[in-house]
C-alpha positions as a Markdown table, in Angstrom:
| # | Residue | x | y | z |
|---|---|---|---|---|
| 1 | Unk | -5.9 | -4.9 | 11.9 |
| 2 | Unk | -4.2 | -7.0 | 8.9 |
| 3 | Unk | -0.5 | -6.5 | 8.8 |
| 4 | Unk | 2.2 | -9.0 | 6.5 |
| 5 | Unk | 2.6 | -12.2 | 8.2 |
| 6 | Unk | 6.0 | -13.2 | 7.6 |
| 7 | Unk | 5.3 | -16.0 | 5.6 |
| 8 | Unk | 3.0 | -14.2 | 3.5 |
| 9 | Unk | 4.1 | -12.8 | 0.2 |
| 10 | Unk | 2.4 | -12.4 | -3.4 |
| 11 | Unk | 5.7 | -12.1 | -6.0 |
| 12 | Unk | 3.2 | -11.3 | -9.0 |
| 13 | Unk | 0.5 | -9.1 | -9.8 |
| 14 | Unk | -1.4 | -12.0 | -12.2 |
| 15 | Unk | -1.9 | -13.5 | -8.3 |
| 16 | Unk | -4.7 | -11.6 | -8.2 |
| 17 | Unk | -6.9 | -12.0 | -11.0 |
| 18 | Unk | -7.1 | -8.6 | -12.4 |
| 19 | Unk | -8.6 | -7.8 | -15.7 |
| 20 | Unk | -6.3 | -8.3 | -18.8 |
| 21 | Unk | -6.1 | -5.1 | -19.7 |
| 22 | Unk | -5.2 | -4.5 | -16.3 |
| 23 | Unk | -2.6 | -6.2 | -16.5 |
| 24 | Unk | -1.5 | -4.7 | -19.8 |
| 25 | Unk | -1.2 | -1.4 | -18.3 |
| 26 | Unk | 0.7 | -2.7 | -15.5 |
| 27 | Unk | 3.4 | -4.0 | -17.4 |
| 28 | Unk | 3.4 | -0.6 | -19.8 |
| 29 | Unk | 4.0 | 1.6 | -16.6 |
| 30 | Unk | 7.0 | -1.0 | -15.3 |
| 31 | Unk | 5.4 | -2.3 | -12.5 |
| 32 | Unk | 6.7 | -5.7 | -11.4 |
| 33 | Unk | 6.1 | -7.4 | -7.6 |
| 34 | Unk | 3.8 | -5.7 | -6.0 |
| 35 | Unk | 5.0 | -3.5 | -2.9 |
| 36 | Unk | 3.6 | -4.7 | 1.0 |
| 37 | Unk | 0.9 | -2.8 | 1.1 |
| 38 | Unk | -0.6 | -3.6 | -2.9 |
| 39 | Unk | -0.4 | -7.0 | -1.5 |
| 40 | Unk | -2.5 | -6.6 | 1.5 |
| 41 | Unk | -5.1 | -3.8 | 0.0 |
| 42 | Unk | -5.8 | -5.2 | -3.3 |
| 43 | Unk | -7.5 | -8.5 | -2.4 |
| 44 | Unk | -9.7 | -6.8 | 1.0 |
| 45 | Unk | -11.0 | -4.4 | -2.0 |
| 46 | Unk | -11.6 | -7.3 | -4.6 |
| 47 | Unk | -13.6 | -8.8 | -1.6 |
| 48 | Unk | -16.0 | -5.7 | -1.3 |
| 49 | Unk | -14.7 | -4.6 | 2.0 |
| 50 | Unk | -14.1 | -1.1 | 3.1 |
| 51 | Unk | -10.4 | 0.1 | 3.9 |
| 52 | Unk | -8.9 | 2.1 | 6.4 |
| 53 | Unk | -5.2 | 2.2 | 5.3 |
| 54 | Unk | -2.3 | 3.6 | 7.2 |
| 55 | Unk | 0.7 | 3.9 | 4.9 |
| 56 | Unk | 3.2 | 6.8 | 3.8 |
| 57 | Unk | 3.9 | 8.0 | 0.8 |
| 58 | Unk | 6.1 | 5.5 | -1.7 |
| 59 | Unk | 4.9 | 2.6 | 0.2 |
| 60 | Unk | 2.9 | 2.1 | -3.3 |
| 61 | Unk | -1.0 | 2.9 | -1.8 |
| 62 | Unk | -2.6 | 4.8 | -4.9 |
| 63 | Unk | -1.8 | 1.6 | -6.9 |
| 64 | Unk | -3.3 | -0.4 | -4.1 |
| 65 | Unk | -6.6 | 1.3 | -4.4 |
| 66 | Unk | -6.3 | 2.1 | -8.3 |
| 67 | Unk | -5.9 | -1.2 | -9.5 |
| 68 | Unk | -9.0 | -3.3 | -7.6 |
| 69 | Unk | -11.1 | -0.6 | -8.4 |
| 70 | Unk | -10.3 | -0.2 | -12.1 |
| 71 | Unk | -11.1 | -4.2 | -12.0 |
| 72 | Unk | -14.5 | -3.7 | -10.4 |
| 73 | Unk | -15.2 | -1.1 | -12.5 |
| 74 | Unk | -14.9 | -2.9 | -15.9 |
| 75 | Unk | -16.9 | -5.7 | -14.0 |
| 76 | Unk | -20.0 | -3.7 | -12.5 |
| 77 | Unk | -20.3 | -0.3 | -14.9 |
| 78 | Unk | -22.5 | 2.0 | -13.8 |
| 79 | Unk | -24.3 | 5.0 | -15.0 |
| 80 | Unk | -22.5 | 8.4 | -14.2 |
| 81 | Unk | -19.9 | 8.8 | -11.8 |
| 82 | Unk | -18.8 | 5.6 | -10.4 |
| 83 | Unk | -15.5 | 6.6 | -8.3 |
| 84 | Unk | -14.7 | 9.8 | -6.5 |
| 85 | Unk | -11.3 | 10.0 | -5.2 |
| 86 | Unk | -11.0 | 13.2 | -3.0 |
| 87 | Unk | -6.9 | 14.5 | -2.8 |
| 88 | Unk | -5.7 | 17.5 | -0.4 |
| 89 | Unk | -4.1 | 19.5 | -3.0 |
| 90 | Unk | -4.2 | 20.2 | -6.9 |
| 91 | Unk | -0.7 | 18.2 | -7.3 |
| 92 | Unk | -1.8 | 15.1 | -5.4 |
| 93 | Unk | -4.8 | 15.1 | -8.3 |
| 94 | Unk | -3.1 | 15.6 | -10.9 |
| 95 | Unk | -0.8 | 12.9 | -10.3 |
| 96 | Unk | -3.3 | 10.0 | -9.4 |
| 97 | Unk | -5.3 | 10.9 | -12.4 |
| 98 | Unk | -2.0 | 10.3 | -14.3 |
| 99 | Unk | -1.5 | 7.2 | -12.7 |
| 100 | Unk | -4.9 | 6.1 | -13.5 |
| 101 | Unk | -4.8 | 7.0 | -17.2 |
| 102 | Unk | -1.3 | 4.5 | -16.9 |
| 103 | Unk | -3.2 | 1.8 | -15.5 |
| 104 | Unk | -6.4 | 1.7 | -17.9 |
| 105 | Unk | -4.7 | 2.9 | -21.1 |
| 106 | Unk | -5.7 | -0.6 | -22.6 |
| 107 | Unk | -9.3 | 0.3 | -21.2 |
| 108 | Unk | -12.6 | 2.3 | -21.7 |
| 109 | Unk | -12.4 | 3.6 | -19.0 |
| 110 | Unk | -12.9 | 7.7 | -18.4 |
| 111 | Unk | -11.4 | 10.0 | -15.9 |
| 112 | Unk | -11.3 | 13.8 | -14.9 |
| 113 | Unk | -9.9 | 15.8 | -12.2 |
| 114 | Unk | -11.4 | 18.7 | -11.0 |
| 115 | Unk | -9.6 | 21.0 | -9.1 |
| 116 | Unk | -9.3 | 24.9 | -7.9 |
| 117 | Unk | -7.6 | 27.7 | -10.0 |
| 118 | Unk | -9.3 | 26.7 | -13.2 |
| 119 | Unk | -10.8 | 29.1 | -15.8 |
| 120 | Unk | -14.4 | 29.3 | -16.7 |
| 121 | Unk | -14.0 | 28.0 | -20.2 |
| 122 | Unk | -12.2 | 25.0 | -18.3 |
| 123 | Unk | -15.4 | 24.8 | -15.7 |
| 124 | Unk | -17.9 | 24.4 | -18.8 |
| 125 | Unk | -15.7 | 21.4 | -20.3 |
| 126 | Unk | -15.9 | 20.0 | -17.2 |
| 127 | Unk | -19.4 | 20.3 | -16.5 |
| 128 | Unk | -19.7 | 19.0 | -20.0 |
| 129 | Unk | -17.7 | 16.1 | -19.1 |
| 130 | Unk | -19.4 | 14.8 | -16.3 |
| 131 | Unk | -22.6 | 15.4 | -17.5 |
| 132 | Unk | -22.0 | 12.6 | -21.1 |
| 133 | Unk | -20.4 | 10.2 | -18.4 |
| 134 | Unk | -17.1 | 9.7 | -16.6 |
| 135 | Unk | -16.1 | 7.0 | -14.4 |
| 136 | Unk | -13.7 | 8.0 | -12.1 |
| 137 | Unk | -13.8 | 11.6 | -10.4 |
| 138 | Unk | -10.0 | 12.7 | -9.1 |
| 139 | Unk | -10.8 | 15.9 | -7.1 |
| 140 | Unk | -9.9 | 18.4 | -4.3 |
| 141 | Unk | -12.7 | 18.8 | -1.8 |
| 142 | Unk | -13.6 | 22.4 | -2.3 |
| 143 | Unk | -14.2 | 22.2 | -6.4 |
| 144 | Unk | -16.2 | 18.7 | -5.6 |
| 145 | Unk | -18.2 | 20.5 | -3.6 |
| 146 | Unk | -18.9 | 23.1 | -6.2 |
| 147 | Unk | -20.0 | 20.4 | -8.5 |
| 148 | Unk | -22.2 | 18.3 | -6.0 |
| 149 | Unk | -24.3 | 22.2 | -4.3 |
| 150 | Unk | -25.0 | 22.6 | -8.4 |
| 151 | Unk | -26.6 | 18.9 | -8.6 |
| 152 | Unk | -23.5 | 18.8 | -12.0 |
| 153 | Unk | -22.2 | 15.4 | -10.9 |
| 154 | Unk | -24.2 | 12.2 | -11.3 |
| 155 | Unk | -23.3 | 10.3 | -8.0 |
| 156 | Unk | -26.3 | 8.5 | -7.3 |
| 157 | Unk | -25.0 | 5.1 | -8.6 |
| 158 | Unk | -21.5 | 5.9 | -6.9 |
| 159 | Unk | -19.9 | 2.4 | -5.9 |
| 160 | Unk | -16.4 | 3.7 | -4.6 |
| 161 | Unk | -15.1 | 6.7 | -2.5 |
| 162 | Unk | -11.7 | 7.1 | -1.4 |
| 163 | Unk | -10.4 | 9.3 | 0.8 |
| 164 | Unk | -6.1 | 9.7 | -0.2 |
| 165 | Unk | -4.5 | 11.4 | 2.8 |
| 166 | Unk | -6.8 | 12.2 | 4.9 |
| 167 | Unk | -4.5 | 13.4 | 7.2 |
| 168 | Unk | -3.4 | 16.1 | 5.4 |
| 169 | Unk | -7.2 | 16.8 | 4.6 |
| 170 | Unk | -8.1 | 17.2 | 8.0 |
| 171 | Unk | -4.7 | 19.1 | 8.5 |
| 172 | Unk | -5.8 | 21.7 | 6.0 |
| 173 | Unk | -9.3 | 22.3 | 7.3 |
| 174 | Unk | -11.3 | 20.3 | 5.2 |
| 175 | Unk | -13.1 | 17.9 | 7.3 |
| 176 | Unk | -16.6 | 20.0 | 7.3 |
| 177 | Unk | -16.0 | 19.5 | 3.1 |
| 178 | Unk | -15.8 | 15.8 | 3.5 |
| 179 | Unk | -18.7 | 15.4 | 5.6 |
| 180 | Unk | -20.7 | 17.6 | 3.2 |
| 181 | Unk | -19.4 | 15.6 | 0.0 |
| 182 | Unk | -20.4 | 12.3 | 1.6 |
| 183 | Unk | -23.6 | 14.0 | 2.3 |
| 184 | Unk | -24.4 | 13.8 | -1.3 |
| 185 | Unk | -23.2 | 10.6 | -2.0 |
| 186 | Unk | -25.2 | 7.2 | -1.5 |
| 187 | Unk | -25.4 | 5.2 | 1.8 |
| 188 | Unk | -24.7 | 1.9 | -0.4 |
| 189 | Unk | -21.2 | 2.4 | -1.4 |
| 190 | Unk | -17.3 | 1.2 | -0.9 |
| 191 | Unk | -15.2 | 3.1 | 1.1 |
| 192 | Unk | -11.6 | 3.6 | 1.1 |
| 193 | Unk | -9.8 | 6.0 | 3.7 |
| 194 | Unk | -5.7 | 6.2 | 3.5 |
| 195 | Unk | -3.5 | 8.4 | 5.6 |
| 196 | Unk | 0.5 | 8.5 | 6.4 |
| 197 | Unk | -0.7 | 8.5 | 10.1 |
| 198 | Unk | -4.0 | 8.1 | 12.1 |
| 199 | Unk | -4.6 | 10.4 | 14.8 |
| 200 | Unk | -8.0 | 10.5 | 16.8 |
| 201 | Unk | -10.2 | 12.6 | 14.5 |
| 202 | Unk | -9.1 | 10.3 | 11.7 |
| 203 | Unk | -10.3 | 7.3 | 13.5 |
| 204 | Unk | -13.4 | 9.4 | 14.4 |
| 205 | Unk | -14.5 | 10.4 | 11.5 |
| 206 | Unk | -13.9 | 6.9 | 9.8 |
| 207 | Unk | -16.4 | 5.3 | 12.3 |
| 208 | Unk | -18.5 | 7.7 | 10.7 |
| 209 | Unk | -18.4 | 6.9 | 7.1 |
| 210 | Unk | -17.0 | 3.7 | 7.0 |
| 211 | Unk | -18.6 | -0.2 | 7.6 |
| 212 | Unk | -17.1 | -3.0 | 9.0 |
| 213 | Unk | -13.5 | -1.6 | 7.4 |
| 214 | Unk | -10.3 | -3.5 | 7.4 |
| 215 | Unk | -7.4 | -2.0 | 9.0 |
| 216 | Unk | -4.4 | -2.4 | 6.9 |
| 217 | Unk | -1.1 | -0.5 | 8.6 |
| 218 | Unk | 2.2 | -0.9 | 6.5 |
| 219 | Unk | 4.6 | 0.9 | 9.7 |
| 220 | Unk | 6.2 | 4.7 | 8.6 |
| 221 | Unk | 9.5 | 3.3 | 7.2 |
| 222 | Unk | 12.4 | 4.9 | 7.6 |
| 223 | Unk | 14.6 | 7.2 | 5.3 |
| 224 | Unk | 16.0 | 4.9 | 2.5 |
| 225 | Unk | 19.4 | 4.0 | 3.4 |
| 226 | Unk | 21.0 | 5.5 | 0.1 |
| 227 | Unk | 20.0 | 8.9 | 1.9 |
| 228 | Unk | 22.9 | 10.8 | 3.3 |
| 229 | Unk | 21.6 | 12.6 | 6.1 |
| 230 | Unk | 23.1 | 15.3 | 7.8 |
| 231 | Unk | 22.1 | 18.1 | 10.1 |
| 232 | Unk | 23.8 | 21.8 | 10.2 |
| 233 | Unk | 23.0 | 24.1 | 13.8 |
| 234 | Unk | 22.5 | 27.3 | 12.3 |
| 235 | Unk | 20.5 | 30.7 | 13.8 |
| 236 | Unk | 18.0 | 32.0 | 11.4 |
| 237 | Unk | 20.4 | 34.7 | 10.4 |
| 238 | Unk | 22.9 | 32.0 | 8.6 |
| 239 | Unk | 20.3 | 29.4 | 6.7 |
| 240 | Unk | 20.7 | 31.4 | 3.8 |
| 241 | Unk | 24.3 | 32.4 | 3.4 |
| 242 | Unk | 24.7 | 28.1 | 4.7 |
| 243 | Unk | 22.3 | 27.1 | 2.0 |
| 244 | Unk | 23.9 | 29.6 | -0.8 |
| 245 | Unk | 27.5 | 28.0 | 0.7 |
| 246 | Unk | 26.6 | 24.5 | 0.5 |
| 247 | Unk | 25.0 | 24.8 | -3.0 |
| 248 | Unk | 27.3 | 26.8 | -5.6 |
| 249 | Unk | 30.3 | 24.7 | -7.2 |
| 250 | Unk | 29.0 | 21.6 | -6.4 |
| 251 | Unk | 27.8 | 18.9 | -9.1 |
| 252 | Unk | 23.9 | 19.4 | -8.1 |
| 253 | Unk | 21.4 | 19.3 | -11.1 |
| 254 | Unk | 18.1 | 19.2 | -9.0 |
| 255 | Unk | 17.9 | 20.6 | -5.5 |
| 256 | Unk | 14.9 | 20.6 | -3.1 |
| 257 | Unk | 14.5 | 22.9 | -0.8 |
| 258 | Unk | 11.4 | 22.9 | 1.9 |
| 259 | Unk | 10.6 | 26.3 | 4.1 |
| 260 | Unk | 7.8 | 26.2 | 6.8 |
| 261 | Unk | 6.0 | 29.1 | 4.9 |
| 262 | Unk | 5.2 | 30.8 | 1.7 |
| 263 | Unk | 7.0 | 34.1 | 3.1 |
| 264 | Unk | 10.6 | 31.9 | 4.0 |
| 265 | Unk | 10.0 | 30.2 | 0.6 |
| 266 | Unk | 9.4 | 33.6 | -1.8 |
| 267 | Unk | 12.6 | 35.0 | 0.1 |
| 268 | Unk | 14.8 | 32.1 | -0.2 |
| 269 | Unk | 14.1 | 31.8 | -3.9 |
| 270 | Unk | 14.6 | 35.6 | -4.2 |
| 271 | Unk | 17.9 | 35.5 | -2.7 |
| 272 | Unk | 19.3 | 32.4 | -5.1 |
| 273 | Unk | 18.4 | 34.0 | -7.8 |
| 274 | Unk | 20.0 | 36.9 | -6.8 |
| 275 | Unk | 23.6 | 34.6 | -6.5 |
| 276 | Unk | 22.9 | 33.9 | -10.2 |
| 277 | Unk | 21.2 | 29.6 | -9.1 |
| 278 | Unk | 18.5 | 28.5 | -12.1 |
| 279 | Unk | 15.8 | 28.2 | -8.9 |
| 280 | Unk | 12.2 | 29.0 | -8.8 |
| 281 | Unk | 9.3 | 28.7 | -5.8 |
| 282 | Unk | 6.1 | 26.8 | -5.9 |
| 283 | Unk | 3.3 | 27.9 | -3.1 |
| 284 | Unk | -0.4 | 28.6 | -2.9 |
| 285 | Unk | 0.2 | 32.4 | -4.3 |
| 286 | Unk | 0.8 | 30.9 | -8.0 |
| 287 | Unk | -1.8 | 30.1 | -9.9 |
| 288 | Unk | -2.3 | 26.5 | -11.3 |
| 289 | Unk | -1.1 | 26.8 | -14.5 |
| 290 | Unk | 2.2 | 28.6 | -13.2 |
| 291 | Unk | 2.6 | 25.8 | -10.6 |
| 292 | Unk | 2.5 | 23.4 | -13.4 |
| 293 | Unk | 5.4 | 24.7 | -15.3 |
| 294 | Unk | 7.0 | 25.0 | -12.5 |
| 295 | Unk | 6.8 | 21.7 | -11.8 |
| 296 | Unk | 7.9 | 20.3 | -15.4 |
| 297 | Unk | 10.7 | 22.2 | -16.0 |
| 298 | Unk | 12.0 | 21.1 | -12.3 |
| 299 | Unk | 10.9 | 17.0 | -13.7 |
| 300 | Unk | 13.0 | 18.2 | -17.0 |
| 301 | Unk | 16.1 | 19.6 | -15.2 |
| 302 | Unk | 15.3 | 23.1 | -16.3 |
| 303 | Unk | 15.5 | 24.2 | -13.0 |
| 304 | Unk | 18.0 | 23.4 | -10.7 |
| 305 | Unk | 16.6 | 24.2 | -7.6 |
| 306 | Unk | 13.1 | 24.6 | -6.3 |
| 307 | Unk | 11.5 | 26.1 | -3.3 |
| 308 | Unk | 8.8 | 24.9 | -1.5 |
| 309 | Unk | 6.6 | 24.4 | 1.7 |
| 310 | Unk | 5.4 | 21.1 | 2.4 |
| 311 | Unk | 2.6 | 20.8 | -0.7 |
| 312 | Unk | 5.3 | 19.2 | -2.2 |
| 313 | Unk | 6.6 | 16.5 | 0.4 |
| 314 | Unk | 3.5 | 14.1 | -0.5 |
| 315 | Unk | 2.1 | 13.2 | -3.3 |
| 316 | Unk | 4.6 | 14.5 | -6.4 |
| 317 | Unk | 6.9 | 12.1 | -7.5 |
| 318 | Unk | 9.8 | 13.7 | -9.2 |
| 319 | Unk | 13.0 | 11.5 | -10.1 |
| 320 | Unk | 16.9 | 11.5 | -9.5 |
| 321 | Unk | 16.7 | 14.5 | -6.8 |
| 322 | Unk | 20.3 | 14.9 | -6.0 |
| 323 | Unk | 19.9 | 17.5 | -2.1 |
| 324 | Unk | 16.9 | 17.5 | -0.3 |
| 325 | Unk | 17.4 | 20.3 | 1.9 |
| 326 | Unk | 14.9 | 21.3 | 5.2 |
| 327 | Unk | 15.4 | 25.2 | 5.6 |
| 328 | Unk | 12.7 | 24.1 | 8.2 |
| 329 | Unk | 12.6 | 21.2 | 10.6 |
| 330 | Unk | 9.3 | 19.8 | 10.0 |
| 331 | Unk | 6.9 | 20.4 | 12.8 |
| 332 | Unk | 5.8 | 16.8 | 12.3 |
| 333 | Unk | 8.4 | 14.3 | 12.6 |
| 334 | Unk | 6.6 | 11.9 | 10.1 |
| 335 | Unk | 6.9 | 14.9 | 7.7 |
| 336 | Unk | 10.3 | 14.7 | 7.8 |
| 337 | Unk | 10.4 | 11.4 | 6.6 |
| 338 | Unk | 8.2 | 12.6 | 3.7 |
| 339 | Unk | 10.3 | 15.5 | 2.6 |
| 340 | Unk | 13.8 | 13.5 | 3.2 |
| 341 | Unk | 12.4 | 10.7 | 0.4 |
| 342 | Unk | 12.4 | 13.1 | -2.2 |
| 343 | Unk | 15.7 | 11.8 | -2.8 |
| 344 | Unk | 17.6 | 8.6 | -3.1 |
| 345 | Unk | 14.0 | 7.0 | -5.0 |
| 346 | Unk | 14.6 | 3.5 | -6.6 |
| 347 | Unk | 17.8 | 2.5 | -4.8 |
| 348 | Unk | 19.4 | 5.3 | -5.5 |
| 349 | Unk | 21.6 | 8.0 | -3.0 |
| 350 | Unk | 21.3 | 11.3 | -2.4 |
| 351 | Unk | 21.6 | 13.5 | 0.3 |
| 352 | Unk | 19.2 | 14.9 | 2.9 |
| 353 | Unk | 20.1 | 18.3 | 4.9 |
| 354 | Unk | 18.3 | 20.0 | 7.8 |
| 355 | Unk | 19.5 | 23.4 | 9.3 |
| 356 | Unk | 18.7 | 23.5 | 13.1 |
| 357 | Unk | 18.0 | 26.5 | 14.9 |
| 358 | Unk | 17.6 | 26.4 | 18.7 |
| 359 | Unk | 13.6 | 26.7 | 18.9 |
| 360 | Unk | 14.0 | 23.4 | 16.6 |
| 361 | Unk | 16.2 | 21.4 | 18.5 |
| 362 | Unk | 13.1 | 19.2 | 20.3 |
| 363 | Unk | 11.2 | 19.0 | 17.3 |
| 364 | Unk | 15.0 | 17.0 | 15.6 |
| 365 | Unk | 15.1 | 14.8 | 18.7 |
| 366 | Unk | 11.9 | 14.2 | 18.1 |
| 367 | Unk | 12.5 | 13.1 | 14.2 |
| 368 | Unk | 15.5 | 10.8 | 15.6 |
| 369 | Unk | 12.9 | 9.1 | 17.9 |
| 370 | Unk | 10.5 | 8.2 | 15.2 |
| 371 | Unk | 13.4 | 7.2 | 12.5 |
| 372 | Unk | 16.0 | 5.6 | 15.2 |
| 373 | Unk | 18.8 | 7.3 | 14.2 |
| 374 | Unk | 20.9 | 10.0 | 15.2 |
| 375 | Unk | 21.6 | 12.0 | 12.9 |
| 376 | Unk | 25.3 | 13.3 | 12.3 |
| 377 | Unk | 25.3 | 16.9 | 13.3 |
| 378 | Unk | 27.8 | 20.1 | 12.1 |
| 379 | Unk | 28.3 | 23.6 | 12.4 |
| 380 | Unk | 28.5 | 25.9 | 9.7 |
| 381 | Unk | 31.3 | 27.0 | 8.1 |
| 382 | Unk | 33.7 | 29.6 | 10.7 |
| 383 | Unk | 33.0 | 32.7 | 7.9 |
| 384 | Unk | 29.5 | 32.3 | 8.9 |
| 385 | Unk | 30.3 | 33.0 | 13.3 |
| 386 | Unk | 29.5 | 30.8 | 15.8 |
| 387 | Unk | 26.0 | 28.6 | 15.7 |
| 388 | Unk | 24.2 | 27.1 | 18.6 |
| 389 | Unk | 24.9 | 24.8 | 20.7 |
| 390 | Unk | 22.2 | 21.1 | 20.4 |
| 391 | Unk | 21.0 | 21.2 | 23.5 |
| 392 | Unk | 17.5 | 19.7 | 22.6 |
| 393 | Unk | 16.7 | 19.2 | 26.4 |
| 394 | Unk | 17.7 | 22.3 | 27.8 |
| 395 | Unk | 16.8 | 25.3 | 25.0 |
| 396 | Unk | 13.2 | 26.3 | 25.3 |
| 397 | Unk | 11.8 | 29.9 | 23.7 |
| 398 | Unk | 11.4 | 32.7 | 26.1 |
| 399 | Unk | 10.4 | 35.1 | 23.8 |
| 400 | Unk | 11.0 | 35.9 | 20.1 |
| 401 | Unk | 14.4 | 36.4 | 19.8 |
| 402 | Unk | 15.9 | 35.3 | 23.2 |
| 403 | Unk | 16.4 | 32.2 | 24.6 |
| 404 | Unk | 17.3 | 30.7 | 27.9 |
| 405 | Unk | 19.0 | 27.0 | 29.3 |
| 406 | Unk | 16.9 | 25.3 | 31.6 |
| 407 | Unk | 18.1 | 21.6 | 33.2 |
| 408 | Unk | 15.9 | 18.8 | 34.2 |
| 409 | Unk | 15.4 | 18.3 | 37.4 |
């Protein structure tokens, strides 16, 4: 396992010998000293080794991979694909192939993402695409898969396959998809698997595809401290009418808000618009072009407030987020820290609120644990009635609707 010694520290990105027009690009998209886990990464790849890295999201990882591979790439071209980088969502794929397009815009280099919820005019340009040449593949498992059962993707001179969180992968049933995709891909080739935490399967299935890898962990930080973070014990019945209380008159030009499922999140949305908020939803009902817009006119302030379950907590970076709000406490505790860093980006404050009911109360000790913090908690406003008592230790669920208190013994 390779961690930062303390007296190891790389203040420039020219340290590492990367291609000029590497470094071009780098100093286009305003990157300066490069982040723990770019310093730690980026040479292991230079080196031809495999990578397992554990990381969260903002630690900087997608430049750590990017930027060695772009420089092998200009140094051993291949013919046909010569990267595949396989993302959980549609977002997530968007955004690295964005990022990549930063990076080599002083470059020949090609990319294309491939991804569900396209048209079939959209399928033939990219069938087209790949079949004159690209170099780097950003894709969801699924429409990779698509590609590879229809022998349309020339992989057989791959060199690099990365694997961005995997976690989440395996989290939304895709493992039997990786192993398939991998199937197709040759023996002799780089690997490169990153995820926000590393559970058994994870390690398991790495063994499998993976040689000799370095272990590179960067620790799950915690919330940044310009975050604000406060907690409100509310039943189910008052989120909303809380939410709708803490959000009109104040001075808030981009609220997110994170439900546990597409249901909370269509409802919530509904009844903001209904008090007269600029708010839309983004789930896995909207099509890919909707999601889009959705998106940009959030990143443009166009939108005040949007709705969400937890595609968006990794992967889409969106600036100058005012309220993070968690309708929801995460089921995860690292997803917590995920959602919560939405805000307060690049030294900046905001404010992070979670609404507690009592079936959520272990699941928020829990968070505390992981982040070492308590975290100040209120009750909402008297109009609203009386709210729970936190009794983390003692609530447990009977049965829908009812609750008892139980001590230890």
């Amino acid at each position: 396992m390779s961690d930062l010694p303390a007296d190891f520290r790389i203040t420039s990105f020219s340290e590492f010998g990367l291609h000029s027009g590497i470094m071009e690009g780098i100093d286009a998209v305003g990157f300066d000293e490069p982040t723990p886990i770019q310093q730690l990464i980026i040479p292991h790849i230079l080196e031809g080794n495999d990578v397992i890295g554990c990381a969260q999201t903002g630690t900087g990882k997608t430049a750590a991979y990017l930027l060695p591979v772009l420089h092998n790439i200009i140094l051993q071209p291949v013919e046909g694909v010569n990267t595949i980088i396989i993302a959980p969502t549609r977002e997530l794929a968007l955004q690295i192939a964005r990022q990549i397009e930063g990076f080599s815009y002083f470059l020949n280099i090609s990319t294309l993402a491939l991804y569900g919820g396209t048209s079939g005019m959209e399928w033939e340009q990219q069938k087209k695409a790949l079949a004159q040449g690209v170099d780097i593949v950003v894709a969801t498992p699924g429409k990779l898969i698509s590609f590879l059962n229809m022998d349309l993707a020339p992989v057989s001179n791959l060199q690099h396959l990365i694997l961005d969180e995997a976690d989440r992968m395996l989290d939304m049933g895709f493992q039997e998809d990786i192993m398939k995709i991998i199937s197709h891909l040759p023996v002799e080739r780089n690997t490169y698997l990153f995820s926000a935490t590393m559970p058994p399967r994870i390690r398991e299935m790495s063994r499998k595809i993976l040689r000799n890898a370095v272990e590179v962990n960067i620790a799950l930080s915690r919330p940044a401290e310009g975050i604000l973070q406060v907690a409100y014990l509310a039943y189910d019945s008052q989120k909303t009418p809380l939410l709708e209380s803490l959000i009109k008159g104040r001075d808030l030009s981009s609220v997110l808000i994170f439900a546990s499922t597409k249901i909370k999140v269509k409802n919530i949305a509904r009844e903001l618009l209904k008090q007269g908020f600029s708010v839309a939803d983004i789930q896995s009902d909207l099509e890919q072009t909707e999601r889009e817009n959705v998106l940009l006119k959030f990143s443009n302030k166009q939108l005040q407030i949007l709705v969400a379950t937890d595609v968006l907590s990794r992967g889409i970076d969106i600036e100058n987020i005012d309220l993070v709000v968690n309708y929801d406490v995460p089921n995860e505790a690292e997803d917590y820290v995920h959602r919560v860093g939405r805000t307060a980006r690049a030294e900046k404050t905001g404010i992070a609120i979670t609404f507690i009911n009592e079936e959520e109360q272990a699941q928020f000790a829990r968070i505390e644990a992981l982040i070492g913090t308590v975290i100040r908690k209120q009750k909402p406003p008297a109009f609203l009635g009386e709210a729970p008592e936190y009794l983390p230790d003692t609530y447990r669920p009977k049965k829908k609707g009812f609750f008892k208190k139980r001590t230890r013994k």
